[in-house]
N, C-alpha and C positions, 0 to 999 in steps of 0.2 A: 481559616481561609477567609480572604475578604474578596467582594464582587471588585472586580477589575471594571473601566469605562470601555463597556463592550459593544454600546450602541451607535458609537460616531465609527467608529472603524470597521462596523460591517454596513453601514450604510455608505461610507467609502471606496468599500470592496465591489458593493452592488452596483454604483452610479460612475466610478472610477476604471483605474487601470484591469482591473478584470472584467470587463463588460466584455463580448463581443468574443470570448474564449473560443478557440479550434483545439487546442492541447493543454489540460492541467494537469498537473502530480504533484506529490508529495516532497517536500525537501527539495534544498537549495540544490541538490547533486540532480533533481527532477529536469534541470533546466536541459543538460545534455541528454536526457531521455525524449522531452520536447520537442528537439532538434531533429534527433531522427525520426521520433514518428510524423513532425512535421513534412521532413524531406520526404517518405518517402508516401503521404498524402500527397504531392505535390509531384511526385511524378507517378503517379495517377495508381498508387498499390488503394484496397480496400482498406476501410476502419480498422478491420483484424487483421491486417498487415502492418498499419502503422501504431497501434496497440505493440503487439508483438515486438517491431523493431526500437520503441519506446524504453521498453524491459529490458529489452537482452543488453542495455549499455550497462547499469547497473548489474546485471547478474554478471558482465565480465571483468568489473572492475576489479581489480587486487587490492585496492584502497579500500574498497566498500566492503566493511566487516558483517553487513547483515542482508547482502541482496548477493546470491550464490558465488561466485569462486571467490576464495576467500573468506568464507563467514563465516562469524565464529561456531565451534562444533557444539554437541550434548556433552552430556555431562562425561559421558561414554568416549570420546573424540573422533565421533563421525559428522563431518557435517552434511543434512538434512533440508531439502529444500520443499517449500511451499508456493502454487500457483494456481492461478484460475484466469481466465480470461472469456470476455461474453461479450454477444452482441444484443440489442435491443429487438433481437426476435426470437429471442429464449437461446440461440444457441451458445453453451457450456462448456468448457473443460477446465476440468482442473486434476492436481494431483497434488501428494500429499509423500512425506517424510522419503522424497524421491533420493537415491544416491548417486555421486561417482559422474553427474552428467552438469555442462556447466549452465544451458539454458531450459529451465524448470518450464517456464510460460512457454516455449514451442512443443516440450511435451505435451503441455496442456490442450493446445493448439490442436495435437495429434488427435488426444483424449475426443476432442470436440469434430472433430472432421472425421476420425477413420472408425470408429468405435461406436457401438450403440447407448454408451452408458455417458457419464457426465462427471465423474470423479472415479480417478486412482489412489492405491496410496504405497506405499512401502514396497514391498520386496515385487508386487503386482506391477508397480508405476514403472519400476527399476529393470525391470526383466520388458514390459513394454517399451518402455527407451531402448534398449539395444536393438529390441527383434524392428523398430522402427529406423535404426543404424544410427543412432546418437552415439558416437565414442564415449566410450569409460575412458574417466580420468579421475582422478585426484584432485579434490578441491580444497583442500588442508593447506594452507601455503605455512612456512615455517612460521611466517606472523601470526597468522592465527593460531600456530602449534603452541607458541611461546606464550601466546596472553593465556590459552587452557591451560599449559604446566602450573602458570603461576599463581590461576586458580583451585587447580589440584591441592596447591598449599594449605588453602584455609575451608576448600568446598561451601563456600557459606551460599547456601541456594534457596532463593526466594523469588516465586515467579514474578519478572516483570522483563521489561521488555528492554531492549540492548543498552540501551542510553535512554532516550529523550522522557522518560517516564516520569524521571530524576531529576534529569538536565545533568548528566554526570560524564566521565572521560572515559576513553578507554586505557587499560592498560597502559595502553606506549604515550595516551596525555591528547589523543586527539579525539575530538569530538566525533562520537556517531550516533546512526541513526538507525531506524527499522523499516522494514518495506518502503518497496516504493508503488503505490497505485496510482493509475494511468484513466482516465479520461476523454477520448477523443469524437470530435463532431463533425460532420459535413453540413456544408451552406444549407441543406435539406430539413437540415435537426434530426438527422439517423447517428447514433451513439453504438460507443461499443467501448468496454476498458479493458484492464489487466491489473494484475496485483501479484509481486512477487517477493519472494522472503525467504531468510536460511533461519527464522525464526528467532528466538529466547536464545539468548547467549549461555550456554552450558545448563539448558532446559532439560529435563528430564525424557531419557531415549522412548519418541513415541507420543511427545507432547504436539499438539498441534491446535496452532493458534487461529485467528478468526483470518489469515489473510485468503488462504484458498473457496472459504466457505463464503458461497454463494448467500447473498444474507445480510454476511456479515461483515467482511472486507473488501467484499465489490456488490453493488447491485446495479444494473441498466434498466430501464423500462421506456418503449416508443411511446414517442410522444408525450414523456411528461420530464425523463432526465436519468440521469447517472449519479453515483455515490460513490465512495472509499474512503478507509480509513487508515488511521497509522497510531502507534503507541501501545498499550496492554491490551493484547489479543482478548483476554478472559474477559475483561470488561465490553470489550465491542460483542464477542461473542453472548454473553448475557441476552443482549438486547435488540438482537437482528440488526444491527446498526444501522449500517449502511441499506437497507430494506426499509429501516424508520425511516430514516432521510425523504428515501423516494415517495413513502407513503405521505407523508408531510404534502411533498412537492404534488402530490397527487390530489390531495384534500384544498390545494388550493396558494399552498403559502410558498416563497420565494426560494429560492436557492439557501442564502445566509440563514432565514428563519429557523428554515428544515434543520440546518447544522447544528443552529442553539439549542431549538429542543431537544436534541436526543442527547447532546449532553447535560443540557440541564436535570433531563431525567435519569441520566446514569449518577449523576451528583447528589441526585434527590433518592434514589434508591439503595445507594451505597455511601453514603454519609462518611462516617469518618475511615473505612475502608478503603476508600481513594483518595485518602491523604498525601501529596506529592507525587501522585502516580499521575501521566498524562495519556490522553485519552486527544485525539482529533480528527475530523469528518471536513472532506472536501464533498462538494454536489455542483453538478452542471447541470442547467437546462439546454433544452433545443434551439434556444434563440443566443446561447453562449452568457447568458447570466450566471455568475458563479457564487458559490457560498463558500465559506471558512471557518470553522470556530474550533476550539479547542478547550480542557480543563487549562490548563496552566501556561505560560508564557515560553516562548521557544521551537512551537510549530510554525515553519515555514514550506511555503508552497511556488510550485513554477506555474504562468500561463503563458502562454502562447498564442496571440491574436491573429487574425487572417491574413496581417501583414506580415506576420513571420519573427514579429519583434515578442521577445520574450524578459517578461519579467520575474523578478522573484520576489515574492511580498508575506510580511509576517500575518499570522491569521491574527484576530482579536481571541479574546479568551476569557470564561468563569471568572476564577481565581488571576489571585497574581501572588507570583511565587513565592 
């Protein structure tokens, strides 16, 4: 692996078109997430309103193979979803290896508003979605059924994460992606995110990756900023990630800063073990300063400015591919 020129492009990101951020996410598909939670900030719903309506675009897409209906299954062929969603005053939910329900983040939602506790998971999460009247359904669409058969063929299973780890296609030849984690601020600098995912593409029944975990694929804190992540769960997981971030942002250092270091020390801790596997951290402050970075080349992110105008822009990165 050779260092990539990572220093003009995250001082681009900080002084440039991401300054002045009300909505970031993950991936170019992040932009129609943007949109709704920007809308419906703007007709006047809460942070965890516009978090929440953020998510639920990618968890309904049939296109989108790793954010709920539609994603790809376990190795088993159920598909399995993962969420969390918080606001910058501690409050939590999430849930974990949820089934049969198409928006995982409103469970989570639930988790956080009706419930004493702070994380679900499995056959628990799954029985609290009904008794809250979530319809059971079916999230297997034949698409998804068919890339798992044609996995069945050779099983070759090694944890990583749907695509972008690689930078590789799916099945049917089109590009995907993995979670999408969510971002948003008021003119105040009060934060709250979301993070949602059908995980590891024919992951082992029961695997659960860094997106729901508090930590790890979302962290908020008033007053100093928000975090997420996207790419090999195991890796972010390791290292609190997304929690580094804001601890960074807390010690002093910038949005962009925050992002390098935690990957540079997941690069530094894992050496040739995260060889072509990628690894990327988005962070907002309260003043809408944004960060970016990434192991390897091909993470991209949406923001959203107070005018509404949204962009999508590649992060800088470690390595290059």
């Amino acid at each position: 692996m050779t260092l990539a020129g990572s220093v003009a492009a995250a001082e681009a990101v900080r002084s440039g078109p991401g300054a002045g951020a009300v909505v970031l996410s993950t991936w170019d598909f992040g932009a129609a997430a943007n949109a709704a939670a920007f809308a419906r900030l703007r007709a006047g719903g809460t942070l965890i309103d516009a978090v929440e309506a953020g998510a639920m675009v990618p968890e309904a897409d049939p296109t989108n193979h790793s954010v709920g209906y539609s994603g790809y299954p376990d190795r088993d062929g159920h598909v399995t979803l993962d969420a969390v969603i918080m606001d910058d005053a501690g409050g939590v939910g999430a849930v974990a290896a949820l089934e049969n329900t198409m928006h995982a983040i409103s469970v989570a939602r639930r988790v956080m508003e009706r419930t004493p506790h702070t994380f679900l998971v499995g056959e628990g999460a799954t029985r609290f979605a009904r008794d809250q009247g979530f319809t059971q359904q079916s999230l297997l669409t034949p698409e998804s059924e068919k890339a798992w058969r044609e996995w069945l063929k050779t099983a070759n299973y090694k944890p990583e994460a749907n695509s972008e780890n690689r930078i590789t296609r799916t099945p049917g030849g089109a590009l995907d992606h993995d979670t999408i984690g969510l971002l948003a601020r008021t003119a105040d600098g009060r934060m709250a995110g979301a993070c949602t995912t059908s995980g590891m593409a024919f992951k082992m029944r029961g695997r659960v990756g860094d997106s729901p975990q508090v930590g790890s694929g979302l962290y908020v804190e008033a007053g100093v900023g928000g975090a997420t992540s996207t790419g090999l769960g195991e890796e972010v997981t390791r290292v609190a990630g997304s929690a580094r971030v804001v601890a960074s942002m807390r010690g002093g250092a910038t949005p962009q800063r925050a992002c390098e270091e935690v990957v540079r020390h997941i690069a530094r801790l894992r050496g040739d073990a995260i060889r072509g596997v990628q690894v990327g951290f988005l962070a907002l402050d309260p003043n809408g300063n944004v960060g970016a970075f990434c192991l390897l080349p091909g993470f991209t992110y949406a923001v959203t400015n107070a005018a509404g105008k949204t962009m999508v822009l590649k992060a800088a990165s470690l390595f290059k591919a």
